[in-house]
N, CA, C and O atoms as a Maestro MAE file, in Angstrom:
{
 s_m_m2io_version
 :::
 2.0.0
}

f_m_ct {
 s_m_title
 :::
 protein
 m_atom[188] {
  # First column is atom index #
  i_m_mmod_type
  r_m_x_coord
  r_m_y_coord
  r_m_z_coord
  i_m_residue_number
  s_m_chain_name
  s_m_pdb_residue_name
  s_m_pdb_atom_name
  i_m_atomic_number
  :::
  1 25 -9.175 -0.390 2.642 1 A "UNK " " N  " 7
  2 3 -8.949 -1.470 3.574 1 A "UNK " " CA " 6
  3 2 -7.488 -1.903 3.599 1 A "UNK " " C  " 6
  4 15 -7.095 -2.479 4.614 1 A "UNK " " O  " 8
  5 25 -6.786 -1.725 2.765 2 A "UNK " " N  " 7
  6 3 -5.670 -2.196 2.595 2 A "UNK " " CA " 6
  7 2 -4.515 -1.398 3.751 2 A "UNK " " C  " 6
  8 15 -3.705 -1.830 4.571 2 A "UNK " " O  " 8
  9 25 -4.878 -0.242 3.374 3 A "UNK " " N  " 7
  10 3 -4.212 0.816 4.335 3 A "UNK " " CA " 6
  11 2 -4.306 0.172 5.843 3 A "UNK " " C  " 6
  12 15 -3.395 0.215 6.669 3 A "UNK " " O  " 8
  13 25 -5.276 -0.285 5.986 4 A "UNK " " N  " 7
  14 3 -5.517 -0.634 7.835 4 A "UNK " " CA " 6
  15 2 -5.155 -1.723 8.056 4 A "UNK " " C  " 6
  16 15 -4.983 -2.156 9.196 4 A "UNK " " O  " 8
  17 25 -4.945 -2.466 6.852 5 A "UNK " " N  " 7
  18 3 -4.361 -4.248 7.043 5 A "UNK " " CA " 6
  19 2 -2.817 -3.505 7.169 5 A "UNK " " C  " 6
  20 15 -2.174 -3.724 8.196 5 A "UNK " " O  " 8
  21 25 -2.391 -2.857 6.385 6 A "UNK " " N  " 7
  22 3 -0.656 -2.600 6.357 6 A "UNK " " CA " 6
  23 2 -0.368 -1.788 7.617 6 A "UNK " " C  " 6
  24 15 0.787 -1.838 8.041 6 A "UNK " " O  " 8
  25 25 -1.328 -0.992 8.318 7 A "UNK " " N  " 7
  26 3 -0.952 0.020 9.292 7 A "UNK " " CA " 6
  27 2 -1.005 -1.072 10.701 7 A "UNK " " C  " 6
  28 15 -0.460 -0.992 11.802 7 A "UNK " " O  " 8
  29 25 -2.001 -2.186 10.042 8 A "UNK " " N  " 7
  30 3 -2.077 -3.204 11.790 8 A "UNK " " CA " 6
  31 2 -0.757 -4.122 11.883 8 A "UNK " " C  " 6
  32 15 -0.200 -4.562 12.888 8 A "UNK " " O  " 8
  33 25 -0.397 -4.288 10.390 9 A "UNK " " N  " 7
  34 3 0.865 -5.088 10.145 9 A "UNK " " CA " 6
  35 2 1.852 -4.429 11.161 9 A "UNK " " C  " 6
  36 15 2.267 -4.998 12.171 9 A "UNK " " O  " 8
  37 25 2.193 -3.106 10.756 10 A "UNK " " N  " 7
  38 3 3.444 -2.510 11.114 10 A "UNK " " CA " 6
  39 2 3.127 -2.296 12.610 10 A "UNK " " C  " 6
  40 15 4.120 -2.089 13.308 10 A "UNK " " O  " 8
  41 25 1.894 -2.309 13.251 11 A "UNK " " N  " 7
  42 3 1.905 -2.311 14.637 11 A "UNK " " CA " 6
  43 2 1.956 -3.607 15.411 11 A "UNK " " C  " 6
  44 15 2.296 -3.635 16.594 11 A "UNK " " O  " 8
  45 25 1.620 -4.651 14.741 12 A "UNK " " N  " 7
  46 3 1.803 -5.914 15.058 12 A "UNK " " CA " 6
  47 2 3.658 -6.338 15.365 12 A "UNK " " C  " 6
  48 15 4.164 -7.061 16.223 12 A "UNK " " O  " 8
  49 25 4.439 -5.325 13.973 13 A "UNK " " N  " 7
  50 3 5.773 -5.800 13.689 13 A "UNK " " CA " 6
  51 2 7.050 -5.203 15.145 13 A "UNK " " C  " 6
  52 15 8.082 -5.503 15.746 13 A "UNK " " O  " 8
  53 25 5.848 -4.089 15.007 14 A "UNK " " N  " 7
  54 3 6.532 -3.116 16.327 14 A "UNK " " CA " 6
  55 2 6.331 -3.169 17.939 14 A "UNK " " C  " 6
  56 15 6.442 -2.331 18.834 14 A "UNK " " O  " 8
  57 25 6.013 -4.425 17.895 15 A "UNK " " N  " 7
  58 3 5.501 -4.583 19.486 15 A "UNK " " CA " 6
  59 2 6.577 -5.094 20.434 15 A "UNK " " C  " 6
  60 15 6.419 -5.166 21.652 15 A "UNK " " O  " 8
  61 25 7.885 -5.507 19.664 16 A "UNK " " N  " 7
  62 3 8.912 -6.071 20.696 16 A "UNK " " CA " 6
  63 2 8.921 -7.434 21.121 16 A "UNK " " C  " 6
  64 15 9.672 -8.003 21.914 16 A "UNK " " O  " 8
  65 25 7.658 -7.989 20.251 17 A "UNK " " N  " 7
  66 3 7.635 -9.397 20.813 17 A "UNK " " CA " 6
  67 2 8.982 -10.517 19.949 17 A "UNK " " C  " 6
  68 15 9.894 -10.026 19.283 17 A "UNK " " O  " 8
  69 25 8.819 -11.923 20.154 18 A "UNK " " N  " 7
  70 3 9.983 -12.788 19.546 18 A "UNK " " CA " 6
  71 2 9.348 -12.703 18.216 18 A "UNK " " C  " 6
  72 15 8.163 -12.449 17.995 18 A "UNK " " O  " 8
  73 25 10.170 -12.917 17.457 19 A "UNK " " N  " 7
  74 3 10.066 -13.353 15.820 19 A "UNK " " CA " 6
  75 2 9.228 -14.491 15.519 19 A "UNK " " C  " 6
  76 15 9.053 -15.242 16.478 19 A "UNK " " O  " 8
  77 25 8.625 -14.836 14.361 20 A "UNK " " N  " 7
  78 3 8.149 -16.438 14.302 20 A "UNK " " CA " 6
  79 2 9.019 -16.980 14.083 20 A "UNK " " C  " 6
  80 15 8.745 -18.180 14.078 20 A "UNK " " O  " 8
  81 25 10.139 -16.778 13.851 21 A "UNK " " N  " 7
  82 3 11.041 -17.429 13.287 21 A "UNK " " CA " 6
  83 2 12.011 -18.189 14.729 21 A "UNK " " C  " 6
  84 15 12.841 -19.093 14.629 21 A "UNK " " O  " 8
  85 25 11.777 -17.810 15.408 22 A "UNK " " N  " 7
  86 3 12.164 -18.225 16.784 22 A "UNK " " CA " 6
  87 2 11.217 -18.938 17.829 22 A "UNK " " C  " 6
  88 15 11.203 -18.890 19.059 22 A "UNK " " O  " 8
  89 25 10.259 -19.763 16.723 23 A "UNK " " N  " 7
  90 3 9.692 -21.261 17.537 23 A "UNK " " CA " 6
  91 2 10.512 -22.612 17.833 23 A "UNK " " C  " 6
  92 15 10.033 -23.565 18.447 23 A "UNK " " O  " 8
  93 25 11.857 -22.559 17.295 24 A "UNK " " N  " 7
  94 3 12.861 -23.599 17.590 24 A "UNK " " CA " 6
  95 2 13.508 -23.318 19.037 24 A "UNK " " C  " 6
  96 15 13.394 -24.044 20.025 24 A "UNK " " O  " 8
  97 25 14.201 -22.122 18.943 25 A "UNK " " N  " 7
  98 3 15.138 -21.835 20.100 25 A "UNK " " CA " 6
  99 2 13.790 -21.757 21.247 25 A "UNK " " C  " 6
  100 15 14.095 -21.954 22.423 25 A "UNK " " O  " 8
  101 25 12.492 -21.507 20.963 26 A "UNK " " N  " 7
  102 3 11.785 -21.451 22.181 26 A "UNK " " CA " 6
  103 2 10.845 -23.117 22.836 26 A "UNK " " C  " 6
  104 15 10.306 -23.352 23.917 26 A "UNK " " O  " 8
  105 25 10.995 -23.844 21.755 27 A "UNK " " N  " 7
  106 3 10.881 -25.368 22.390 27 A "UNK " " CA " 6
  107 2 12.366 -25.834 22.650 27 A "UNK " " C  " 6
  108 15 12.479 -26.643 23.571 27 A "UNK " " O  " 8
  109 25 13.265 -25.546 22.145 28 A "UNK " " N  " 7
  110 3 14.617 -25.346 23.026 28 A "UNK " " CA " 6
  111 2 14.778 -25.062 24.384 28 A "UNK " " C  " 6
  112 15 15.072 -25.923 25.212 28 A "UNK " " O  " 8
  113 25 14.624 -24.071 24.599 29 A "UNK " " N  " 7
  114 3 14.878 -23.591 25.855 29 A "UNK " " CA " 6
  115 2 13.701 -24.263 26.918 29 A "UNK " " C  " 6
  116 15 14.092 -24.777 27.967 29 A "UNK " " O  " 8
  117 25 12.428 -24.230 26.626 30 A "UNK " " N  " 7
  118 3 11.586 -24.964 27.016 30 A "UNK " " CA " 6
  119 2 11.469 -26.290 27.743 30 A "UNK " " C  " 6
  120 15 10.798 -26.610 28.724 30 A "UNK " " O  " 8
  121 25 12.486 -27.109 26.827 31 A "UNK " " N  " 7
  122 3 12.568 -28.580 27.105 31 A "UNK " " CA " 6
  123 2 13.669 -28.732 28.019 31 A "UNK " " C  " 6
  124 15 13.845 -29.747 28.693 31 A "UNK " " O  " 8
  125 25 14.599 -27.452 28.041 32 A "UNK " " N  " 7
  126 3 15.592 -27.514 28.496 32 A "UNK " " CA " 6
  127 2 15.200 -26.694 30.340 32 A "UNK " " C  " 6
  128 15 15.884 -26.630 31.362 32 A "UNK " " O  " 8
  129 25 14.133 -26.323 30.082 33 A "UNK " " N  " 7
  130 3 13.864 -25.743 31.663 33 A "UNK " " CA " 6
  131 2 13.025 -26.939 32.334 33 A "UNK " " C  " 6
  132 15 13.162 -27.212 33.527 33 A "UNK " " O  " 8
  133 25 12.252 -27.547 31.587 34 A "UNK " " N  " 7
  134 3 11.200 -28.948 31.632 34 A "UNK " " CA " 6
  135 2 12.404 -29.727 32.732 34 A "UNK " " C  " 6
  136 15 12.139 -30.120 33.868 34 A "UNK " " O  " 8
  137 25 13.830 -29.822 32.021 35 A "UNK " " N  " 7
  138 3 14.311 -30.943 32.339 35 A "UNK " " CA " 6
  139 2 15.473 -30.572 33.628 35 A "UNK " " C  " 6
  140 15 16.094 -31.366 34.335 35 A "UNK " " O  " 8
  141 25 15.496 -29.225 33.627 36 A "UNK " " N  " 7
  142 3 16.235 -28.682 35.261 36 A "UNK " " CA " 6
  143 2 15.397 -28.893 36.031 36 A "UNK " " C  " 6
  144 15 15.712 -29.724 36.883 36 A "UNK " " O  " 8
  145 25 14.045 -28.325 36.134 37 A "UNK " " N  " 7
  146 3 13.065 -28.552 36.724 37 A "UNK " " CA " 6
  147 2 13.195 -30.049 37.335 37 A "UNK " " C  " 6
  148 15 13.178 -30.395 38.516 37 A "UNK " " O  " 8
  149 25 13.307 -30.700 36.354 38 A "UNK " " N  " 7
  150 3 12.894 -32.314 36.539 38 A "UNK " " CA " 6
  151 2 14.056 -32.660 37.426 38 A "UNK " " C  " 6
  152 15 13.850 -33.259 38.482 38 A "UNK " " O  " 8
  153 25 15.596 -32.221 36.952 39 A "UNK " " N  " 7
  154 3 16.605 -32.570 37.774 39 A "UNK " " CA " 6
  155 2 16.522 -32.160 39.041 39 A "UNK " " C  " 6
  156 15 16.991 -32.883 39.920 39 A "UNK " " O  " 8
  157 25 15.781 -30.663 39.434 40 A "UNK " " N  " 7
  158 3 15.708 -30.164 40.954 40 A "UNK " " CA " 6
  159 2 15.184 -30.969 41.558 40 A "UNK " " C  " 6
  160 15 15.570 -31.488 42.605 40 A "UNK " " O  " 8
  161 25 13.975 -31.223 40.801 41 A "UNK " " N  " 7
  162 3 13.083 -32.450 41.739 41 A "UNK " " CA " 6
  163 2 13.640 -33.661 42.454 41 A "UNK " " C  " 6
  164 15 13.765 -33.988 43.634 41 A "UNK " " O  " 8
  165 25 13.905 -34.160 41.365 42 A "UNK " " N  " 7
  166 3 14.444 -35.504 42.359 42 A "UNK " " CA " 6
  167 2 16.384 -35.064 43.026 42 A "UNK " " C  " 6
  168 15 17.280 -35.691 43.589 42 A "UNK " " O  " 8
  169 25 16.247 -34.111 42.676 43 A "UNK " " N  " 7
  170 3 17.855 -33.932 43.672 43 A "UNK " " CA " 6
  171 2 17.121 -33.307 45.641 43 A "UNK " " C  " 6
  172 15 17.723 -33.492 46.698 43 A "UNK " " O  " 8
  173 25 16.262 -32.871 45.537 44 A "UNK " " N  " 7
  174 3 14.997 -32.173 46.722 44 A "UNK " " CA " 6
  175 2 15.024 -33.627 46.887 44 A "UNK " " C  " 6
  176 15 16.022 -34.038 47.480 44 A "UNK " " O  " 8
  177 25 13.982 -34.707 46.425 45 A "UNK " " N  " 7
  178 3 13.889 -35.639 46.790 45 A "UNK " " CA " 6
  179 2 12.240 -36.115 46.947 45 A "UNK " " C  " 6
  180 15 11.725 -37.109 47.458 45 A "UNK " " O  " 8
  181 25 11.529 -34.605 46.076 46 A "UNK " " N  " 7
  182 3 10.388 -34.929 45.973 46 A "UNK " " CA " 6
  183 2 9.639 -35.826 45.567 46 A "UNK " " C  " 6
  184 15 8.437 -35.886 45.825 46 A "UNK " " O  " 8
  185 25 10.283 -36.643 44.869 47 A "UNK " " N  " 7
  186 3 10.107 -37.663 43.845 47 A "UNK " " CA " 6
  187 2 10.832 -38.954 44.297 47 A "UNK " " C  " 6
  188 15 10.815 -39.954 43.580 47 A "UNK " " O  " 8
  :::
 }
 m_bond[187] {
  # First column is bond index #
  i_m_from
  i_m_to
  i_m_order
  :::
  1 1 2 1
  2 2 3 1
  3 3 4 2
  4 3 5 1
  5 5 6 1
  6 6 7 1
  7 7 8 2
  8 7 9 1
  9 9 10 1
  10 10 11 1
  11 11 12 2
  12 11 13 1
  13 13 14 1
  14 14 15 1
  15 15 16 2
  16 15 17 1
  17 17 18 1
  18 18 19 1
  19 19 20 2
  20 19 21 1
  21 21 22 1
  22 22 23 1
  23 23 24 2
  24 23 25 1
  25 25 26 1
  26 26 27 1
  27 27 28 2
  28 27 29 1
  29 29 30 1
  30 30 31 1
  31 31 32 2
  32 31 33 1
  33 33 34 1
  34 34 35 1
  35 35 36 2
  36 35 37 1
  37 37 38 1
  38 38 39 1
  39 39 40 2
  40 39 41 1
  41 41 42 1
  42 42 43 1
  43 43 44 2
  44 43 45 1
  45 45 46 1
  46 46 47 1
  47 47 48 2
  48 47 49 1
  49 49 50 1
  50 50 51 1
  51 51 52 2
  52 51 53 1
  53 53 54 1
  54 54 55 1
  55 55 56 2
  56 55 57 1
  57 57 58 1
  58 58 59 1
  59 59 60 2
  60 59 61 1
  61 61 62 1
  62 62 63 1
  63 63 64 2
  64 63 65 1
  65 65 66 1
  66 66 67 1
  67 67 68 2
  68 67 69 1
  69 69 70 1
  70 70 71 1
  71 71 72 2
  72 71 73 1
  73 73 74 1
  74 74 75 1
  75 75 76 2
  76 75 77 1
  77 77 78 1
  78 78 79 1
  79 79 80 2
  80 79 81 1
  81 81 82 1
  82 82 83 1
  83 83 84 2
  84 83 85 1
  85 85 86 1
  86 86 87 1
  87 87 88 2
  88 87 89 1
  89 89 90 1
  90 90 91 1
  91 91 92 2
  92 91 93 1
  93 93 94 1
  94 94 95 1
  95 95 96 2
  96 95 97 1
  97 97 98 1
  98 98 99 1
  99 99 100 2
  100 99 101 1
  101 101 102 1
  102 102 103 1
  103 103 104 2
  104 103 105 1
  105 105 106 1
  106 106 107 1
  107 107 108 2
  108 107 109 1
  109 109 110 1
  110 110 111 1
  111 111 112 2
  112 111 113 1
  113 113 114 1
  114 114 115 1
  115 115 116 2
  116 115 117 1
  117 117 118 1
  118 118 119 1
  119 119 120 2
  120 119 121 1
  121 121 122 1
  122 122 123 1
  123 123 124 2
  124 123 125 1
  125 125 126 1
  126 126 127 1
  127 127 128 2
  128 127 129 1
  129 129 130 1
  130 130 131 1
  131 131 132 2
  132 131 133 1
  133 133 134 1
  134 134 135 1
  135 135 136 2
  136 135 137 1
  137 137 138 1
  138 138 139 1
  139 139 140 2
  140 139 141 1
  141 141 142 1
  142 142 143 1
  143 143 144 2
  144 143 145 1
  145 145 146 1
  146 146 147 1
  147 147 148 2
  148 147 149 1
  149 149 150 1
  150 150 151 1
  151 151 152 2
  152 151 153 1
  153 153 154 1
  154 154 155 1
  155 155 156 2
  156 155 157 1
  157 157 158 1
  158 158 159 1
  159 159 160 2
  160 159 161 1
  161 161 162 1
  162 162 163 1
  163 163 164 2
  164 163 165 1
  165 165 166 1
  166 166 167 1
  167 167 168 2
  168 167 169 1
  169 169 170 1
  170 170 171 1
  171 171 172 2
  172 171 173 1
  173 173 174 1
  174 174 175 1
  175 175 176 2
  176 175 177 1
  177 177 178 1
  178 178 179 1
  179 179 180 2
  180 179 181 1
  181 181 182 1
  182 182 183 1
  183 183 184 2
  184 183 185 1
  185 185 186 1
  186 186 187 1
  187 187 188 2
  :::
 }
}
């Protein structure tokens, strides 16, 4: 069993996705699109 936990690891590691370690920069950027968003809005005048 061990073999298939370490072989799912390394396919898990190899998928190209973000790091965990990069949950900061991604509520970063997040809050930071939240709040262009928010600026388009009321510059449109939707609001």
């Amino acid at each position: 069993m061990t073999s298939s936990a370490t072989t799912a690891d390394r396919v898990r590691t190899r998928t190209g996705g973000p790091d965990e370690d990069s949950n900061l920069l991604e509520h970063v950027l997040g809050w930071t699109l939240v709040v262009v968003f928010a600026m388009l809005v009321t510059q449109i005048g939707l609001i």
